[in-house]
One Martini backbone bead per residue (centre of mass of N, CA, C, O) as a GRO file, in nm:
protein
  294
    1UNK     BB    1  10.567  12.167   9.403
    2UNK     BB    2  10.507  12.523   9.484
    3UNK     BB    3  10.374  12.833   9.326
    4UNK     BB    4  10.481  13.152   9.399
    5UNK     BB    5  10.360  13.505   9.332
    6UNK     BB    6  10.577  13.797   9.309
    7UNK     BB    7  10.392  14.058   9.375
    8UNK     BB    8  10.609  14.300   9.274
    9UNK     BB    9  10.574  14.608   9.156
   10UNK     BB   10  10.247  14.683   9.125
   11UNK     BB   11   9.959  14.800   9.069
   12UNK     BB   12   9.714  14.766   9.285
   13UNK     BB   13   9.484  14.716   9.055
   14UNK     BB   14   9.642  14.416   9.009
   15UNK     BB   15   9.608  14.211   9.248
   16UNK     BB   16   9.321  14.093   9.146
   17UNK     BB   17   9.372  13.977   8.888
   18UNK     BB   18   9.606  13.814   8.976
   19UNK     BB   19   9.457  13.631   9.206
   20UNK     BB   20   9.272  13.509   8.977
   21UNK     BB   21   9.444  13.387   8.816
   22UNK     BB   22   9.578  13.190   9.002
   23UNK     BB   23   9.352  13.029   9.130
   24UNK     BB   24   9.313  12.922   8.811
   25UNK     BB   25   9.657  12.848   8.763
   26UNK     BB   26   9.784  12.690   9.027
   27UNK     BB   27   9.882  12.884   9.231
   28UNK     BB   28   9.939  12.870   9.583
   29UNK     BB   29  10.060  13.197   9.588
   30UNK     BB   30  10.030  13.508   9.713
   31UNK     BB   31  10.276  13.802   9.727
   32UNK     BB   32  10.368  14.039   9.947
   33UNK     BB   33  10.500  14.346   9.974
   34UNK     BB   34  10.681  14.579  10.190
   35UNK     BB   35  10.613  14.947  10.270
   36UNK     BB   36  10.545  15.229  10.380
   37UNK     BB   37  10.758  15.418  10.243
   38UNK     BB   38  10.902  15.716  10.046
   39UNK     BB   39  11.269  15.809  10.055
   40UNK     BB   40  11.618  15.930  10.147
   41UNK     BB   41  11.739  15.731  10.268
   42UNK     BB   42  11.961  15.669  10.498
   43UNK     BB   43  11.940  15.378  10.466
   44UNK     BB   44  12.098  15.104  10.341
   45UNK     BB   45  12.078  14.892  10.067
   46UNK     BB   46  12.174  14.569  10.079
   47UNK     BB   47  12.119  14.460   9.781
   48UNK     BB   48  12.321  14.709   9.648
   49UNK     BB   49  12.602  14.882   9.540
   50UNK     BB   50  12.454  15.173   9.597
   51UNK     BB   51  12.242  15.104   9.826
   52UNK     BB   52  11.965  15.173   9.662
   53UNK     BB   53  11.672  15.080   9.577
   54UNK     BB   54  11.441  14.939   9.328
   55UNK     BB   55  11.285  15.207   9.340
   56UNK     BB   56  11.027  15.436   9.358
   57UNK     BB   57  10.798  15.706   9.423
   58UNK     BB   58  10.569  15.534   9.274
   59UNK     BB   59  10.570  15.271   9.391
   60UNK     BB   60  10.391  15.056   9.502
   61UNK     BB   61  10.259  15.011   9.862
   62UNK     BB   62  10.026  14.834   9.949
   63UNK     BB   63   9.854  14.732  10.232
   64UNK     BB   64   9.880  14.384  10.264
   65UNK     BB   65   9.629  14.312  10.413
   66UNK     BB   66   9.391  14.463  10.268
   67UNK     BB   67   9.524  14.315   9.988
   68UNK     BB   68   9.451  14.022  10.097
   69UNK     BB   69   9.114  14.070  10.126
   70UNK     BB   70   9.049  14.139   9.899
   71UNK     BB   71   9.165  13.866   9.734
   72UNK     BB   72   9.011  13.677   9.876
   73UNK     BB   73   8.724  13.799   9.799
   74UNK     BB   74   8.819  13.691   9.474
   75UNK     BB   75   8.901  13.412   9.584
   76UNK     BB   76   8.880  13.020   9.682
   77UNK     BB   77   9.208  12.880   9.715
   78UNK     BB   78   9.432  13.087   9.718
   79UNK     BB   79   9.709  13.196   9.855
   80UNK     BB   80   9.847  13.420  10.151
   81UNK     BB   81  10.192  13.654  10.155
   82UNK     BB   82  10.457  13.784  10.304
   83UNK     BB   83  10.741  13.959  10.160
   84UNK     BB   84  10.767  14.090  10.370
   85UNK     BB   85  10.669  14.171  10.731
   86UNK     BB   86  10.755  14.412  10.938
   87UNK     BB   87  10.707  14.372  11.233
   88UNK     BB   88  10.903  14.512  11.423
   89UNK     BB   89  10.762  14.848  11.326
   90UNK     BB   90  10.537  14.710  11.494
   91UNK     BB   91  10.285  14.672  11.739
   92UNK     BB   92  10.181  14.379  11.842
   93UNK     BB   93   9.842  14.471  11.785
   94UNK     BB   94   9.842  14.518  11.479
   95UNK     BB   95   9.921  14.268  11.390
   96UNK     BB   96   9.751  14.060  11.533
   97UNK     BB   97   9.496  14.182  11.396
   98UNK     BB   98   9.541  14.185  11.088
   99UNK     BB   99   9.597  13.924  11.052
  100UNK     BB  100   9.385  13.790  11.158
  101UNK     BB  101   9.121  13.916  10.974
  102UNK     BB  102   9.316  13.800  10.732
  103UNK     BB  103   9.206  13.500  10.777
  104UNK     BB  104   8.938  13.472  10.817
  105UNK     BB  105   8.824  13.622  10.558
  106UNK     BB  106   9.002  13.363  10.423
  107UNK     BB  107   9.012  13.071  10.529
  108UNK     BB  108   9.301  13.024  10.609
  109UNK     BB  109   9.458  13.177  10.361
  110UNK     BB  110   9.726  13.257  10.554
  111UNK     BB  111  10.109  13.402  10.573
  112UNK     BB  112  10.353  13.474  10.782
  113UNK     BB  113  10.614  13.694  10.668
  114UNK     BB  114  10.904  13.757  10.792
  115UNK     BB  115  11.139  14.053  10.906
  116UNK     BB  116  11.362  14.321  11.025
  117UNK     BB  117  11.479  14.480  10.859
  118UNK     BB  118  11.664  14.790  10.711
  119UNK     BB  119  11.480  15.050  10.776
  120UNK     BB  120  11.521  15.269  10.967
  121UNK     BB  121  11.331  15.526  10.889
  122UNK     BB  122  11.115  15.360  10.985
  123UNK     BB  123  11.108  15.316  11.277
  124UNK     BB  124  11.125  15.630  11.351
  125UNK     BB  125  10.805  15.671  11.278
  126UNK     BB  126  10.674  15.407  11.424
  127UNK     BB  127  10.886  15.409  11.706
  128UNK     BB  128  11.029  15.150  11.689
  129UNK     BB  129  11.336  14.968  11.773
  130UNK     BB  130  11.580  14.901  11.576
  131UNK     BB  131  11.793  14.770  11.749
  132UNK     BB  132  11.560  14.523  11.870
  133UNK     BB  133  11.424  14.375  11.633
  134UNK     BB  134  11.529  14.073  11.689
  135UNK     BB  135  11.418  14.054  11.987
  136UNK     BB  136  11.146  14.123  11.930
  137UNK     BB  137  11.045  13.913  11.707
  138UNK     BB  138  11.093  13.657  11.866
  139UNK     BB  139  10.872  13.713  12.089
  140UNK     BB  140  10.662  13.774  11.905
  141UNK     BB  141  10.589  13.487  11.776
  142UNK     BB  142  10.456  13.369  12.040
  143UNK     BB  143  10.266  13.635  12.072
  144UNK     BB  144  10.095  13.562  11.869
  145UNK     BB  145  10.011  13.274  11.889
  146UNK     BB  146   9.871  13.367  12.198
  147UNK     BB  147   9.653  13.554  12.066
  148UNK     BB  148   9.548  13.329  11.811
  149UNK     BB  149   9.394  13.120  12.000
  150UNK     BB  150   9.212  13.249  12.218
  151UNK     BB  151   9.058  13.420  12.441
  152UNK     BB  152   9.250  13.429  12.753
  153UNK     BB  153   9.568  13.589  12.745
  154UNK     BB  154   9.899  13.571  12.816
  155UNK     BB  155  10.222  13.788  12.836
  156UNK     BB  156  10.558  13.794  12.993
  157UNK     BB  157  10.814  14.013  12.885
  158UNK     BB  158  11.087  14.209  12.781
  159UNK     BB  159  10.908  14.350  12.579
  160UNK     BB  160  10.624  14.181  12.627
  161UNK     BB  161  10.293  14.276  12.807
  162UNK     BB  162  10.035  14.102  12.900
  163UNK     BB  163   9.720  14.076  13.069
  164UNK     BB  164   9.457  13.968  13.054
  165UNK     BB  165   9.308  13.866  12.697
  166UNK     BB  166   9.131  13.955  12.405
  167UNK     BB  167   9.084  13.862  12.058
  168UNK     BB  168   8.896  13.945  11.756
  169UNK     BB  169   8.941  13.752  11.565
  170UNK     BB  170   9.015  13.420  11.520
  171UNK     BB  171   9.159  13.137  11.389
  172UNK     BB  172   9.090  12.808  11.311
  173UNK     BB  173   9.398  12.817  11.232
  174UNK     BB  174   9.681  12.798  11.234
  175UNK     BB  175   9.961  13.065  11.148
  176UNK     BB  176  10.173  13.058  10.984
  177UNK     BB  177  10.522  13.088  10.975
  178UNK     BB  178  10.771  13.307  10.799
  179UNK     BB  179  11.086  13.356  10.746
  180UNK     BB  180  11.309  13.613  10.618
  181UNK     BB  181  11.613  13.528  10.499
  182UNK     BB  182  12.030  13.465  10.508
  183UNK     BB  183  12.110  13.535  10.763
  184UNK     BB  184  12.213  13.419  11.024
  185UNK     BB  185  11.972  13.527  11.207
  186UNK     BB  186  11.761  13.422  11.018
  187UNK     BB  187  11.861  13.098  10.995
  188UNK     BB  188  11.764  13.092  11.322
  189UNK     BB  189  11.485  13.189  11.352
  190UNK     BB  190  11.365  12.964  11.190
  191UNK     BB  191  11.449  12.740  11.337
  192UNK     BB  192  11.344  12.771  11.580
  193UNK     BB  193  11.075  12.957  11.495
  194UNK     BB  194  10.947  12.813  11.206
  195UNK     BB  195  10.723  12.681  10.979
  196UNK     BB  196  10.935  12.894  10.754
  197UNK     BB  197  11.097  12.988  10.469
  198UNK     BB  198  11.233  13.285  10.237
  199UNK     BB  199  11.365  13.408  10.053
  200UNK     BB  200  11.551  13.705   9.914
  201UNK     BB  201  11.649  13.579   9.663
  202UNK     BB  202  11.778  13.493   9.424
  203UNK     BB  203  11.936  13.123   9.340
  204UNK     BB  204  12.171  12.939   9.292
  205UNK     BB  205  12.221  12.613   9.312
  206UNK     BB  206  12.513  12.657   9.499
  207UNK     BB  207  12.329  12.846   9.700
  208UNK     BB  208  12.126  12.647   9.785
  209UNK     BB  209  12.272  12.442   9.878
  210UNK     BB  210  12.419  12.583  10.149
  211UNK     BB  211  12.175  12.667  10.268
  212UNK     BB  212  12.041  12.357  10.302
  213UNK     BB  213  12.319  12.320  10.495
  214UNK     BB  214  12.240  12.561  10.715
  215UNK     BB  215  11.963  12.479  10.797
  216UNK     BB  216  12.041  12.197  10.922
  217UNK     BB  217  12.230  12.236  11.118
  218UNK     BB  218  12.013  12.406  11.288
  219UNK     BB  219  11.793  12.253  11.294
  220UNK     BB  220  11.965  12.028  11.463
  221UNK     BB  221  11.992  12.219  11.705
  222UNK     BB  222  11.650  12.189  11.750
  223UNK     BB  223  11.548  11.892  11.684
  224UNK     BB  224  11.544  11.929  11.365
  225UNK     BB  225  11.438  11.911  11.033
  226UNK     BB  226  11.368  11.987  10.696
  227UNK     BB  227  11.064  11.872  10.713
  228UNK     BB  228  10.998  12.134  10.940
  229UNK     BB  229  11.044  12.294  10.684
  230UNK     BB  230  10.957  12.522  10.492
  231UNK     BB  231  11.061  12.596  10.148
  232UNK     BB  232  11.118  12.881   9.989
  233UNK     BB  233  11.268  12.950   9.644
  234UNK     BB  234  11.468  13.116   9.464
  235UNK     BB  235  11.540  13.009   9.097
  236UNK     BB  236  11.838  13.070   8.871
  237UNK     BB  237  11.701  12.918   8.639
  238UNK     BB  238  11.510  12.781   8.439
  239UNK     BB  239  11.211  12.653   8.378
  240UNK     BB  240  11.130  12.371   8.494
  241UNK     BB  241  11.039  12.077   8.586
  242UNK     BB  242  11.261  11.957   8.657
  243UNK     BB  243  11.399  12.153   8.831
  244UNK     BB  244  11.160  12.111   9.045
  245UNK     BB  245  11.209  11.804   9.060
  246UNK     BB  246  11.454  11.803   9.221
  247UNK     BB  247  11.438  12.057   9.449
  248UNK     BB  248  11.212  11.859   9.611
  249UNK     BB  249  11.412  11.623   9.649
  250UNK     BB  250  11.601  11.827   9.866
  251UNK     BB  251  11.374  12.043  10.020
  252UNK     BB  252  11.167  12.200   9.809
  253UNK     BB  253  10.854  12.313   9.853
  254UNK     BB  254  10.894  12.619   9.710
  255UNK     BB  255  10.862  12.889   9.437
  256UNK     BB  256  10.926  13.178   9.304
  257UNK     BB  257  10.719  13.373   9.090
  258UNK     BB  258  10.754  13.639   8.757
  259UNK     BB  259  10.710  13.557   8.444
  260UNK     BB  260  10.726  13.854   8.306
  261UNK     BB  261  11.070  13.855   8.371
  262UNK     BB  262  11.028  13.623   8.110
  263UNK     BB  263  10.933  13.784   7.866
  264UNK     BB  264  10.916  13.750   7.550
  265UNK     BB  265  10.937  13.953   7.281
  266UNK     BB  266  10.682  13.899   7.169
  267UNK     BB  267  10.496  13.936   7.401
  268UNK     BB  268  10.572  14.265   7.436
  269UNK     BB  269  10.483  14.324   7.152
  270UNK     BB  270  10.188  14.278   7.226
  271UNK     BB  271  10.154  14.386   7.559
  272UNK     BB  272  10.362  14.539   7.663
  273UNK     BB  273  10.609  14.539   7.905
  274UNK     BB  274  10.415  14.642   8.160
  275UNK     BB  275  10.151  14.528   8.175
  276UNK     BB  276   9.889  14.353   8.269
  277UNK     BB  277   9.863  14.130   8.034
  278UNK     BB  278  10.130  14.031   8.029
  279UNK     BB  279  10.107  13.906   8.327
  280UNK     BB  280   9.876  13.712   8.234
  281UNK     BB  281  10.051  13.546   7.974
  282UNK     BB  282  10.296  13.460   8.138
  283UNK     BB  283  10.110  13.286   8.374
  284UNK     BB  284   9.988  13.096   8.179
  285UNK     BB  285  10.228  12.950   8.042
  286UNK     BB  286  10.383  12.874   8.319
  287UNK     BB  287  10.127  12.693   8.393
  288UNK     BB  288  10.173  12.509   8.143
  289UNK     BB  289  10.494  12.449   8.128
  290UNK     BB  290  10.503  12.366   8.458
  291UNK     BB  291  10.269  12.339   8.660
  292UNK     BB  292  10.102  12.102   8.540
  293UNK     BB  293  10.360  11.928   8.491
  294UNK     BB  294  10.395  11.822   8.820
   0.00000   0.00000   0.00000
């Protein structure tokens, strides 16, 4: 089991502080989330009862790329990923070129988690198509791996239209792609075209059975097994060795922490509930308590 950490909600100054200490106490990957702007959003936020997204005007989303390169400069062996990043908001050479760069820059250890997102009010500012978005997303995917290749490529589809050309730098490494989301748009299109999957809300044990029995079924209609794709889960139960040595052995390959999330009450008085000290504690913690001992 590998553990990446949730670092959304925090404030920019605090990414390479976290991803410093993640190098070293053994987190697999440091996961950044993404949002363009704050507004009085016209659309609903899937995931709350009243529709309001969970954040305020004030809370950082410094651009994930930006900030991946960051963080990669000041530590030499966690990897980093986003969690996700709405790549069909933006046009395919955006993409394309921002992720390129923070592969290089970081010795091949990015992983683009991406997903078609629910705000439409970016896409509108953005100028791309909100409704063709899952369209889109389905063609950037290899329209990107064969960008990534290096040299001259070209690429001819309903969407996206170019060639021959070359961008540069390009990776070392082939850069995995990770679909994040639950629906079943979401979860046909990991099986089919993806590296991996990753979890978009923490997961009961009961939804997590159902999620990776609907994802073998997706997975064997494209000739794969759970095996062929990476499994990323957030588990809402005690963090313990025993419970993430059992769901490695069903099939899941990593999960998110925010140790902080958990952090105790001694701890919370000792460091302040929202510091960033709080955040370094909690993650020392989780690292001596879970991850050592895997």
């Amino acid at each position: 089991m590998r553990f990446w950490l949730g670092a959304a909600f925090v404030d920019t100054a605090e990414f390479v502080p976290l991803a410093r200490a993640a190098d070293a106490l053994g987190y697999d990957t440091v996961a950044v989330s993404d949002h363009i702007f704050y507004a009085d959003y016209a659309a609903e936020y899937p995931y709350s009862e009243t529709g309001a997204p969970p954040y305020r005007p004030d809370t950082h989303w410094p651009d994930p790329w930006v900030t991946i390169g960051a963080m990669a400069a000041a530590t030499t062996r966690v990897r980093f990923a986003t969690n996700v990043y709405i790549a069909p908001a933006r046009d395919l050479f955006t993409v394309a070129k921002a992720v390129s760069t923070a592969a290089a820059l970081s010795g091949d250890r990015v992983t683009l988690g991406t997903g078609v997102g629910w705000c439409k009010d970016e896409f509108l500012q953005t100028g791309q198509d909100f409704h063709t978005r899952g369209r889109r997303l389905d063609e950037m995917i290899p329209a990107l791996r064969t960008l990534w290749q290096g040299g001259t490529v070209e690429h001819h589809g309903d969407h996206y239209d170019f060639g021959p050309l070359s961008i540069a730098p390009t990776p070392a490494e082939p850069i995995p792609v990770y679909i994040g989301g639950d629906s079943d748009a979401a979860l046909t299109r990991a099986a089919r075209l993806a590296d991996g999957w990753i979890g978009n809300r923490v997961y009961t044990e009961d939804q997590l059975t159902d999620l990776l029995s609907r994802l073998k079924g997706l997975l064997r209609q494209n000739g794969r097994t759970l095996a062929d794709l990476d499994i990323v889960a957030p588990i809402a139960a005690l963090p313990t060795p025993d419970l993430y040595r059992r769901w490695h052995g069903q099939g899941v390959d990593a999960t998110l922490a925010a140790p902080w999330w958990l952090a105790t009450p001694a701890e919370k008085e000792r460091h302040g509930r929202r510091s960033p000290a709080l955040r370094l504690a909690t993650m020392e913690r989780f690292a001596e308590e879970v991850i050592t001992k895997m």
